[in-house]
C-alpha positions as CSV (number, residue, x, y, z in Angstrom):
1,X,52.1,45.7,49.1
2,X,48.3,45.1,48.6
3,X,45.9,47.7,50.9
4,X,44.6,44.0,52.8
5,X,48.5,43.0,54.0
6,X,49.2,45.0,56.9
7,X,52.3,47.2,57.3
8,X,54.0,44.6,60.2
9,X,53.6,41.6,57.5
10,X,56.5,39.3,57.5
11,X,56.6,35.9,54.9
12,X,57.9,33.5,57.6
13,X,55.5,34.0,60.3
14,X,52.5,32.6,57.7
15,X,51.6,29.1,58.4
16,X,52.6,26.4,55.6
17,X,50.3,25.2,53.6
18,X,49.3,21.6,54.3
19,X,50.8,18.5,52.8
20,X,49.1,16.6,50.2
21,X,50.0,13.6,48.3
22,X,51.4,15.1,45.4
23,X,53.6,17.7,47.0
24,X,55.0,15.2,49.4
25,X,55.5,12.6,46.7
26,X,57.7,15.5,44.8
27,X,59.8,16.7,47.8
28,X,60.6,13.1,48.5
29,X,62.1,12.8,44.5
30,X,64.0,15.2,44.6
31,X,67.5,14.6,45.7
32,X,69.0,16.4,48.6
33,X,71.4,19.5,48.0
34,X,74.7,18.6,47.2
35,X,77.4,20.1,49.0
36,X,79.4,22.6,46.3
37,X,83.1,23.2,46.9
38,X,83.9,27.2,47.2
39,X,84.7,28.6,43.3
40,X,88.2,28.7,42.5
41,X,89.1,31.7,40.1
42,X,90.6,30.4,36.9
43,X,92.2,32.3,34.1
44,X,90.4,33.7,31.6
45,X,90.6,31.9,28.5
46,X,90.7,33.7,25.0
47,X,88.5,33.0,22.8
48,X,89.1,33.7,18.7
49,X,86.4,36.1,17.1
50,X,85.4,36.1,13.6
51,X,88.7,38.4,12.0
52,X,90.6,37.8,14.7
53,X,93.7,36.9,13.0
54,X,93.2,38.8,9.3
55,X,93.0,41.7,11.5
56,X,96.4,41.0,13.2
57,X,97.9,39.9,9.4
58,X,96.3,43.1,8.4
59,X,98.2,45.8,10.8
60,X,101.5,44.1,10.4
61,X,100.6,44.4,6.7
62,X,100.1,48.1,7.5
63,X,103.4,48.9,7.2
64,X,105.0,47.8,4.4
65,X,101.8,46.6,1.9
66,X,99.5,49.6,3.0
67,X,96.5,48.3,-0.1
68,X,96.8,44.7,1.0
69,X,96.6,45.6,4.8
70,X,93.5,48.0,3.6
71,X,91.9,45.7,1.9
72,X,92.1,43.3,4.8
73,X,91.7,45.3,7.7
74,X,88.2,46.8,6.3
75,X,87.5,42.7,5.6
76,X,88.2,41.9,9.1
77,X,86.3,44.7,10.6
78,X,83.3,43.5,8.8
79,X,83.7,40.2,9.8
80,X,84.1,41.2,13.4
81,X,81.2,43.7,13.1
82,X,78.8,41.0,11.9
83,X,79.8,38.7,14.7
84,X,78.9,41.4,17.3
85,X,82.8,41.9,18.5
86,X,84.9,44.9,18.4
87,X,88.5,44.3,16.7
88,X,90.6,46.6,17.9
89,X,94.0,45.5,14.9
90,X,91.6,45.5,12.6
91,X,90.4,49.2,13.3
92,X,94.1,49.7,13.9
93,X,95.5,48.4,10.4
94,X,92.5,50.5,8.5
95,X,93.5,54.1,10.1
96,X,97.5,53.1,9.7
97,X,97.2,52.0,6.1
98,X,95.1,54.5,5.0
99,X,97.1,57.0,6.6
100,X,100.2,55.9,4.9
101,X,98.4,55.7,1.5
102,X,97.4,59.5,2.0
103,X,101.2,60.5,2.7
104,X,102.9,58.1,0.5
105,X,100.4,59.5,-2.3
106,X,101.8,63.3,-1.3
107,X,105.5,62.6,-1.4
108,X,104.6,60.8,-5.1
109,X,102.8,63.8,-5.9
110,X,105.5,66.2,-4.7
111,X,108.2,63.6,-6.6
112,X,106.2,64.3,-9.4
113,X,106.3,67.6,-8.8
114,X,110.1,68.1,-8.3
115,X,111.2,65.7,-11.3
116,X,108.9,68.2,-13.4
117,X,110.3,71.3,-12.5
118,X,113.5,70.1,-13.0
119,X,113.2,68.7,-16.6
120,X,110.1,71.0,-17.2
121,X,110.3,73.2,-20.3
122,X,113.4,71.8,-21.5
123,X,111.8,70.4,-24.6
124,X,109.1,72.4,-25.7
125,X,111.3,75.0,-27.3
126,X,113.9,72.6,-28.5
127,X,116.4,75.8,-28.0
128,X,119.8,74.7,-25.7
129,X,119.4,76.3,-22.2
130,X,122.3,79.1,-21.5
131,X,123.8,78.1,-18.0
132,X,125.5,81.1,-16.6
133,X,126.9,79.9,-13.6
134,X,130.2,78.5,-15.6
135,X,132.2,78.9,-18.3
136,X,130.3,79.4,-21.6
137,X,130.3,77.3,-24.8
138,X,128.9,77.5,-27.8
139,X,128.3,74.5,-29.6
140,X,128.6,74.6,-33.6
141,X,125.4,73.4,-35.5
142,X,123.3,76.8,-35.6
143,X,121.3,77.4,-38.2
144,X,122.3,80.5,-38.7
145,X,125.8,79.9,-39.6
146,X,127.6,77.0,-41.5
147,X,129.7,75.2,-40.1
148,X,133.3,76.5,-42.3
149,X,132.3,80.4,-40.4
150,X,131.9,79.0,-37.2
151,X,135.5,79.7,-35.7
152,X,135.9,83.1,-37.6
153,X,132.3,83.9,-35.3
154,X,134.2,82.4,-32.2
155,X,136.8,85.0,-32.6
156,X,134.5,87.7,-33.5
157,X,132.7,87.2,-30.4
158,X,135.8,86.7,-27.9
159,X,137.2,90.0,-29.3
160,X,133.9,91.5,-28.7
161,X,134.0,90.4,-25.3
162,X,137.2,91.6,-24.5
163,X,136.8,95.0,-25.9
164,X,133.5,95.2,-23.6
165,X,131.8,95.3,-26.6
166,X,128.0,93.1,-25.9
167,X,126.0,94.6,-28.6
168,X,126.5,91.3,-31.1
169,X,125.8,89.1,-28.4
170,X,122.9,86.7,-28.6
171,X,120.1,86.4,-26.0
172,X,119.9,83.7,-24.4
173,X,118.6,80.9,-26.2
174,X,118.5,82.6,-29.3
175,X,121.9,81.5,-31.1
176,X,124.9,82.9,-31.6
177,X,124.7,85.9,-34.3
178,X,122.9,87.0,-36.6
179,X,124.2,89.3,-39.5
């Protein structure tokens, strides 16, 4: 309050202001108050948002298409940001997809991986791999021998094994015998 209105003041105890022509000409246009009824609540109606539905496409897409729904989902986020709205599927679809890119991208890796260690080396020496949890065989073609001394060296080498006898075996990988 100003220091001239004194501490007891009260607005309705001040005397109107008198009537003049134009204030009584305007308080006799305008209409009187119309009586409102009491607000009934209603439902809230939805209203769409700029990426409303690329953003719901986009986190179904999430799951099986994860670059599509990516591509989307970053789209409708935009388009939502822009607009002043936060869209929740859109966020949604962005983390899933890029989630599942990350860990489909590791198994591939570790695929990768595996199919490599299992073929890996196999070619680079072009030399047959000895197996030694069967039976062993020894397949003719050596370049060491011909091909008419191959089952006299078969025998050789049985004998040799049943005598206990290992000092003209091969190493593995490295032919039958050479003499």
């Amino acid at each position: 309050m100003a220091k001239s209105t004194p501490a007891s003041y009260d607005p309705t105890e001040e005397p109107a202001a008198p009537a003049t022509k134009s204030t009584a000409k305007k308080a006799a246009a305008q209409p009187a108050p119309a009586v409102t009824e009491p607000v009934v609540a209603t439902p809230a109606v939805h209203t769409p948002y700029p990426g409303q539905t690329l953003g719901i496409v986009a986190l179904v897409f999430a799951v099986f298409f994860q670059v599509p729904a990516l591509a989307m989902g970053i789209i409708a986020w935009i388009w939502s940001h822009k607009a002043g709205v936060r869209n929740v599927p859109a966020i949604i679809a962005v983390s899933v997809s890029g989630a599942l890119i990350i860990i489909g991208t590791a198994f591939f890796a570790a695929w990768i991986a595996l199919v490599g260690s299992f073929f890996g080396g196999g070619f680079d020496d072009h030399q047959p791999r000895v197996m030694y949890d069967g039976p062993v065989q020894i397949m003719p073609g050596d370049e060491m021998m011909g091909d008419e001394d191959f089952e006299q060296h078969m025998k050789d080498m049985l004998k040799d094994l049943e005598e206990g006898n290992f000092e003209n075996m091969p190493a593995p990988g490295q032919g039958m015998m050479s003499n």
